[in-house]
C-alpha positions in Angstrom: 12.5 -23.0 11.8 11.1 -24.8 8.8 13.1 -23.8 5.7 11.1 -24.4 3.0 13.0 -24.7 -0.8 9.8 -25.2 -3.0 10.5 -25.1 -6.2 7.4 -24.9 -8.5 6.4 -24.3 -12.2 3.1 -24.5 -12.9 2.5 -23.4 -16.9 -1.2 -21.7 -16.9 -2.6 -21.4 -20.1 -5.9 -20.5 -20.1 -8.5 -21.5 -22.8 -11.5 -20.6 -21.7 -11.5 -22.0 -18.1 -8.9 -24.2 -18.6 -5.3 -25.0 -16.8 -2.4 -26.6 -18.4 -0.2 -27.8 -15.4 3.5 -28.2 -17.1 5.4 -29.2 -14.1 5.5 -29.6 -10.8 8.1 -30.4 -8.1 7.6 -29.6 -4.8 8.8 -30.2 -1.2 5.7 -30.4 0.8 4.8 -28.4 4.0 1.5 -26.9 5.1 2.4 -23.9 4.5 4.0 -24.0 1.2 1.2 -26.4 0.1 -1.8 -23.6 1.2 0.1 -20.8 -0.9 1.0 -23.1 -3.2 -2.9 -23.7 -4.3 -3.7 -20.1 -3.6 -1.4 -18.9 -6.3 -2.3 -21.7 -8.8 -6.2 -21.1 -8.7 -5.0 -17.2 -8.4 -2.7 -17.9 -12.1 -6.1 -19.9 -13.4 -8.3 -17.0 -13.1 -5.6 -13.7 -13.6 -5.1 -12.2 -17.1 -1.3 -12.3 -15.7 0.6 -15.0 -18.1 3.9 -15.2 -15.9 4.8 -14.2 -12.5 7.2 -15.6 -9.6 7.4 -14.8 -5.9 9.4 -15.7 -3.1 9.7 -15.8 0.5 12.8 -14.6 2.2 14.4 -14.7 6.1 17.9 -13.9 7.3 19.6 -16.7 5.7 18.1 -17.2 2.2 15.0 -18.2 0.5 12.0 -20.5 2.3 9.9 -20.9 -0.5 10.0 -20.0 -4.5 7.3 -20.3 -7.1 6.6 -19.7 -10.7 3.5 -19.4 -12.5 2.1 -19.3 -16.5 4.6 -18.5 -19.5 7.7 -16.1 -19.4 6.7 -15.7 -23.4 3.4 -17.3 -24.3 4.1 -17.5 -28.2 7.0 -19.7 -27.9 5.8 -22.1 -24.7 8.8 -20.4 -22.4 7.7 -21.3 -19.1 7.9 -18.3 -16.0 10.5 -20.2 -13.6 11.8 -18.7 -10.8 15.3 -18.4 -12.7 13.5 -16.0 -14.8 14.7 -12.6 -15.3 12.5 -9.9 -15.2 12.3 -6.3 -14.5 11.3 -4.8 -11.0 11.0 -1.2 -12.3 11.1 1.0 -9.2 12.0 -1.4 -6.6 15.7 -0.7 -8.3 15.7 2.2 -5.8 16.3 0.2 -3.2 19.8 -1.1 -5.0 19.7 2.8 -5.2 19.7 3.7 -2.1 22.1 1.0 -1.1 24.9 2.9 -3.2 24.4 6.3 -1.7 24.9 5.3 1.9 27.9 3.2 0.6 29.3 6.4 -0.3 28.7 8.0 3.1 30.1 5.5 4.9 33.3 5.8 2.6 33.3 9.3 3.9 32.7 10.9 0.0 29.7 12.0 0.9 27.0 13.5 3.5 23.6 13.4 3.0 23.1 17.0 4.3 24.9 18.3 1.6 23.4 20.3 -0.3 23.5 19.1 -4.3 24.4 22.1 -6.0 27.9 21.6 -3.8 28.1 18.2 -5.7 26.7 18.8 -9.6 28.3 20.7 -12.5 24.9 22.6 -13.0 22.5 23.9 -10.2 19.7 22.9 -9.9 16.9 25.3 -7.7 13.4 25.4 -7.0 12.3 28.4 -8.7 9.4 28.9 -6.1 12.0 28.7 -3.4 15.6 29.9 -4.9 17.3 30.2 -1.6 16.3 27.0 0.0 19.4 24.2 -1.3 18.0 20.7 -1.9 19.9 18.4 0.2 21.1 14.7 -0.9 18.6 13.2 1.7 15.7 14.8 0.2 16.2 12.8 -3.2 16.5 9.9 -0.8 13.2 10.6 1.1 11.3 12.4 -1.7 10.9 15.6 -0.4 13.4 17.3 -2.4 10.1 19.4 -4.3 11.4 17.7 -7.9 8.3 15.7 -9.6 7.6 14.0 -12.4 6.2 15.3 -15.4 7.3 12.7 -18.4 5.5 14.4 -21.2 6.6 17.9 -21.6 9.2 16.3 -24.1 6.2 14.9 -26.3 5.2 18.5 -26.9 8.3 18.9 -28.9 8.7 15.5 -30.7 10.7 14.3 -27.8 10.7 11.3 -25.1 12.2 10.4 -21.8 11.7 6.4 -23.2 13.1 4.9 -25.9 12.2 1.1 -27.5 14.7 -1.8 -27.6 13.4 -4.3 -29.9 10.6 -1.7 -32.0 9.1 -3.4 -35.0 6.3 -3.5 -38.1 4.1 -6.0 -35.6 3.6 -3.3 -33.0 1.4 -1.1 -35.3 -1.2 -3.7 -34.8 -1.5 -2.8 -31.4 -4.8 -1.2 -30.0 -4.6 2.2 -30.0 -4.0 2.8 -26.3 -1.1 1.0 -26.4 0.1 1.8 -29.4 0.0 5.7 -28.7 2.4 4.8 -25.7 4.8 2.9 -29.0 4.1 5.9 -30.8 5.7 8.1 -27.9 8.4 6.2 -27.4 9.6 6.0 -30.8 10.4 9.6 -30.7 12.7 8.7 -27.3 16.3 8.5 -28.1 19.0 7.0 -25.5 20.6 9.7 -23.8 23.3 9.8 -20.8 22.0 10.3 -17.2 23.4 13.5 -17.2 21.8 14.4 -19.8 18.6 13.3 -19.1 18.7 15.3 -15.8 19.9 18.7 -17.4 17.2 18.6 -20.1 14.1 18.8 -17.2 16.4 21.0 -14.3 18.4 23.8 -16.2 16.4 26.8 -17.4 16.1 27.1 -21.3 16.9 23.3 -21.6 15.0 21.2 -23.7 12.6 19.8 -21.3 12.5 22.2 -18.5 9.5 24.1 -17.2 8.6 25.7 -13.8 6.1 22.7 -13.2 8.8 20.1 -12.8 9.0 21.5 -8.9 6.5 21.8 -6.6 5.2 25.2 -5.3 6.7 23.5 -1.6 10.0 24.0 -0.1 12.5 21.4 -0.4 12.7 19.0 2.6 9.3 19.6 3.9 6.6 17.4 1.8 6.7 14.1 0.4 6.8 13.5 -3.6 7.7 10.4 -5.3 9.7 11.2 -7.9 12.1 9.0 -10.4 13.8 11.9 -11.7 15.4 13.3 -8.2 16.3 9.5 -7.7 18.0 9.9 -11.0 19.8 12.8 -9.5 20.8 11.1 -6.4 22.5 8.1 -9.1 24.2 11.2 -10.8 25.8 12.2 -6.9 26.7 8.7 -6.9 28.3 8.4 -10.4 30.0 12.4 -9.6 31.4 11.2 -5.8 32.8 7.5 -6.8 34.5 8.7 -10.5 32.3 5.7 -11.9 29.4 5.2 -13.9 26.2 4.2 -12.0 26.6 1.0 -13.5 29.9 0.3 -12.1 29.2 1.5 -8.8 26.7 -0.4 -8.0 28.0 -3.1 -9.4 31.0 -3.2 -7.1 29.4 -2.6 -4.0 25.9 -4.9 -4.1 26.3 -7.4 -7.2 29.3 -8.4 -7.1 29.1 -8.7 -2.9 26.6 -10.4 -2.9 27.1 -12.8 -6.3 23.9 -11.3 -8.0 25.3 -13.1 -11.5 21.7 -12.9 -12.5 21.0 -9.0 -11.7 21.6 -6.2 -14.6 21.0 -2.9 -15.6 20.3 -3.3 -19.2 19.2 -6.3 -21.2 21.9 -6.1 -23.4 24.2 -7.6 -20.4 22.0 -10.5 -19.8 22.1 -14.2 -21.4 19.1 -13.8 -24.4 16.1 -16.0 -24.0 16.8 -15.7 -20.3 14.2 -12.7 -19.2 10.6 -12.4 -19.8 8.6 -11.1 -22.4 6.3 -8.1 -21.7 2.6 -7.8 -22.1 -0.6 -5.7 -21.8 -3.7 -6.2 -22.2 -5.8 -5.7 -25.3 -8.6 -3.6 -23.3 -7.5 -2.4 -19.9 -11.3 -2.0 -18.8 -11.9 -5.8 -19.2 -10.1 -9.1 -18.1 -9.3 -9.6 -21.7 -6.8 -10.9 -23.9 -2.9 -9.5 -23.6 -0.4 -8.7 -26.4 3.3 -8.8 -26.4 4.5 -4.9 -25.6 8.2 -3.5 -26.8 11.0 -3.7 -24.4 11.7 0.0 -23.5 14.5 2.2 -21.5 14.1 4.6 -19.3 16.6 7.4 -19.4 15.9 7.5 -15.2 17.4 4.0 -15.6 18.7 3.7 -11.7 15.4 4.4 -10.6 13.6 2.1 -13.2 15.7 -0.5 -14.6 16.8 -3.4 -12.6 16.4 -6.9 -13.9 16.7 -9.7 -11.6 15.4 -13.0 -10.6 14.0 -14.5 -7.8 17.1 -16.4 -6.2 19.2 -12.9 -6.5 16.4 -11.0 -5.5 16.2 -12.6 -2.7 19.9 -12.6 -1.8 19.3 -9.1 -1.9 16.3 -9.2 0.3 18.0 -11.5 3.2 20.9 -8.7 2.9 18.6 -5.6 3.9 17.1 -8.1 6.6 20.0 -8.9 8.0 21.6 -5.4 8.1 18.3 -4.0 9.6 19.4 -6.1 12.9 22.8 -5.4 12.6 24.1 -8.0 10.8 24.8 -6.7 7.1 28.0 -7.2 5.0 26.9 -4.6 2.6 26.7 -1.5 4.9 28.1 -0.7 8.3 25.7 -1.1 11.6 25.6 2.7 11.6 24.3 2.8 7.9 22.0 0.4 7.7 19.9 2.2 10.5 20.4 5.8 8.4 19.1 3.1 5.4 15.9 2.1 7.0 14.9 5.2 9.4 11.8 6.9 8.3 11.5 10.9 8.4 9.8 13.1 10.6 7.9 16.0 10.2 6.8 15.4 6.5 3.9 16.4 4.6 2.2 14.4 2.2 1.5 11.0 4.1 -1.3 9.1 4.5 -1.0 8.7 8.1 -4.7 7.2 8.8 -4.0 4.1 6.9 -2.5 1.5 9.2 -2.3 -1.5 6.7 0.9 -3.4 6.6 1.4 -2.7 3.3 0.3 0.9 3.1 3.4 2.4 1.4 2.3 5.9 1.8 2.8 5.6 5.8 6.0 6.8 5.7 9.6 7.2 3.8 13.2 5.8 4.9 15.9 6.2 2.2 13.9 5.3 -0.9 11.8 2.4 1.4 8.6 3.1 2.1 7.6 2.7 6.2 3.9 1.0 6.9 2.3 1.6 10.5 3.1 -1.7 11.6 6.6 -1.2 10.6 7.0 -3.3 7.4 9.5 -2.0 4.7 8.8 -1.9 1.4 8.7 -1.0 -2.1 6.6 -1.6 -5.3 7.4 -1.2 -8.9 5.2 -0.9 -11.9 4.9 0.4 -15.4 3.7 -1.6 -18.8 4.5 -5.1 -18.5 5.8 -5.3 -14.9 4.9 -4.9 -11.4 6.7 -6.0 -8.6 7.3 -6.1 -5.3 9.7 -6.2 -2.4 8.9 -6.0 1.5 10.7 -7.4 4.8 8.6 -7.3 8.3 11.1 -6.4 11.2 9.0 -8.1 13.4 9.3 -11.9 12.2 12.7 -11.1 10.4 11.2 -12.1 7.2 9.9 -10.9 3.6 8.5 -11.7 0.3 9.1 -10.8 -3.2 7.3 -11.1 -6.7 7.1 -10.0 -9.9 4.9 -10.2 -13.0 5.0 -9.7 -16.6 1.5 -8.3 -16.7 0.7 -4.5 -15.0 -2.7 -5.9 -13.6 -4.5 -5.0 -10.3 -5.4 -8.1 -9.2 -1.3 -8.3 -8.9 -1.9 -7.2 -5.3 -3.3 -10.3 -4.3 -0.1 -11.9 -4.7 1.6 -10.0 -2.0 -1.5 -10.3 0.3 -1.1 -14.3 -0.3 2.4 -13.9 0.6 2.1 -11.9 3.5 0.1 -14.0 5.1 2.5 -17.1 4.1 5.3 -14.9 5.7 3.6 -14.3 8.9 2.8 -18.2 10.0 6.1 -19.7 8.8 7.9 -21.4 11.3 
């Protein structure tokens, strides 16, 4: 096999139709060299300014790029080494420290959660059905989303990190979204949970569950995957934080992978942007860094060389092979359900993510695992097919649809490899 270790950073900076190229290095292979130019003219003609992908089998990274500026004001370049947030692909770290604590024998995924958590928490449309751990894992446990009953009462689930005076200038789409999460103030996990599940709390209403029984329709909801990290955090006698540290970064040596920003090197992640007029390919502005209470299910920062670390990991232990997990776990990891509502069975695309669920990874017809991640400023993505034993990653500081280009380019890269 052809391992291909292409490192590329290619600065874009786009004045009208022009490209600044900052620097190249590459190791040549057809391949590498087709995606190569695919994702340069791609980063000539996206409103993206950064982005990096990679390319992943058993044993490590075959190809890495980087594209445009990690902050456009100051010149930073987007290198591979780049931290960035993955938003909801941090459910697959996720899902990796449940199964850790079944395999230690603390916990069974049957169980139902009100036989784990101080509080109960119960569908009111179905009181006497329990909602198991494996239904947060799957997203059938009949919990959704709704993130703006706390605005109603001068509240938010969201909170800024670096707010200031400069922001105001924002357009007013965006700066609605500043508004709202200036009234967000950091709260424990715990907490956050209570305030949407317990009757009279702060946040709660009927509507945050579905009028389905737990267990038998699909919902993808962040705040039952905050639930699951509370079951972890409960069953270990550690914070999230430290869970998951001990049993995926530090395993693996992620020494780039955190949490929260204030536990990485400053100057060493990505700023965040959005664009001035979301109808239109037009200019973007710097947005706020902001925190998710449902931080386990939101909050990972990473870069491309741990990322994919973590990526050869789950390839490995989906043949067996893992370090992470036992043989016996890492099948329970990547087995999709059966019997679900809710999926869109009659798209067979590779990277249809509405196929199926395993534990937190989506399951495409043609068996391809995967998961995306997006919200203002980021959009990622993380995938493995089972069938050439490798994957590809990327992520972007721009929420942008043309985004899903990228992981078309590098599915394609991934399938021809050699």
């Amino acid at each position: 096999m052809l391992h291909i270790r292409l490192f590329v950073i290619l600065v874009i900076l786009i004045i009208g139709y022009g490209c600044h190229e900052h620097q190249t290095t590459v190791k040549s292979s057809p391949q590498a060299d087709s995606l190569t130019n695919q994702l340069k003219a791609f980063a000539q003609s996206s409103p993206i300014p950064g982005f990096a992908v990679g390319v992943v089998n058993e044993e490590g990274l075959l190809y890495e790029a980087a594209f445009g500026w990690a902050d456009q004001e100051k010149k930073i370049p987007f290198t591979p080494e780049t931290i960035h947030a993955v938003a909801s692909v941090s459910k697959t770290f996720l899902a990796v420290s449940v199964l850790k604590l079944v395999e230690e024998g603390k916990l069974k995924l049957d169980e139902p959660i009100n036989d784990i958590l101080p509080f109960p928490i119960i569908n009111p449309h179905f009181p006497n059905t329990p909602i198991r751990v494996k239904h947060l894992l799957n997203h059938t446990s009949s919990i959704i989303d709704d993130a703006f009953i706390p605005y109603y009462i001068g509240e938010a689930d969201i909170s800024l990190l670096n707010d200031s005076k400069s922001f105001d200038s924002l357009p007013k789409h965006l700066l609605l979204d500043v508004q709202y999460y200036r009234m967000g103030k950091k709260i424990s996990l715990e907490q956050y949970i209570r305030n949407y599940t317990q009757k009279g709390a702060r946040w709660y209403t009927d509507s945050t569950f579905l009028n389905k029984e737990p267990g038998t329709s699909f919902e993808y909801s962040n705040l039952a995957a905050s639930i699951a990290a509370l079951v972890v955090e409960i069953k270990s006698g550690q914070s999230f934080r430290d869970y998951s540290r001990h049993v995926i970064f530090e395993p693996l040596h992620l020494t780039h992978t955190a949490w929260d920003y204030d536990s990485l090197p400053r100057n060493s992640y990505s700023k965040l942007y959005a664009q001035e007029d979301p109808a239109t390919d037009s200019t973007v502005r710097e947005f706020p860094f902001h925190y998710m209470m449902s931080y386990p299910a939101s909050e990972m920062k990473t870069n491309i060389p741990d990322l994919a670390t973590f990526l050869s990991e789950m390839i490995r232990g989906y043949n067996g092979n893992g370090k992470l997990l036992s043989k016996e776990m890492y099948k329970q990891l990547f087995q999709p359900v059966t019997g679900i509502a809710g999926f869109d069975t009659k798209d067979s695309s590779r990277f249809n993510s509405h196929f199926s669920i395993a534990s937190f990874w989506s399951v495409a017809a043609t068996g391809h695992r995967m998961h995306f991640g997006g919200r203002t400023g980021t959009y990622a993505f993380i995938y493995f097919n089972p069938k050439t034993n490798r994957g590809g990653i990327a992520y972007a500081n721009l929420r942008h649809d043309s985004f899903g280009k990228i992981l078309e380019m590098v599915g394609k890269m991934e399938e021809v490899v050699r």
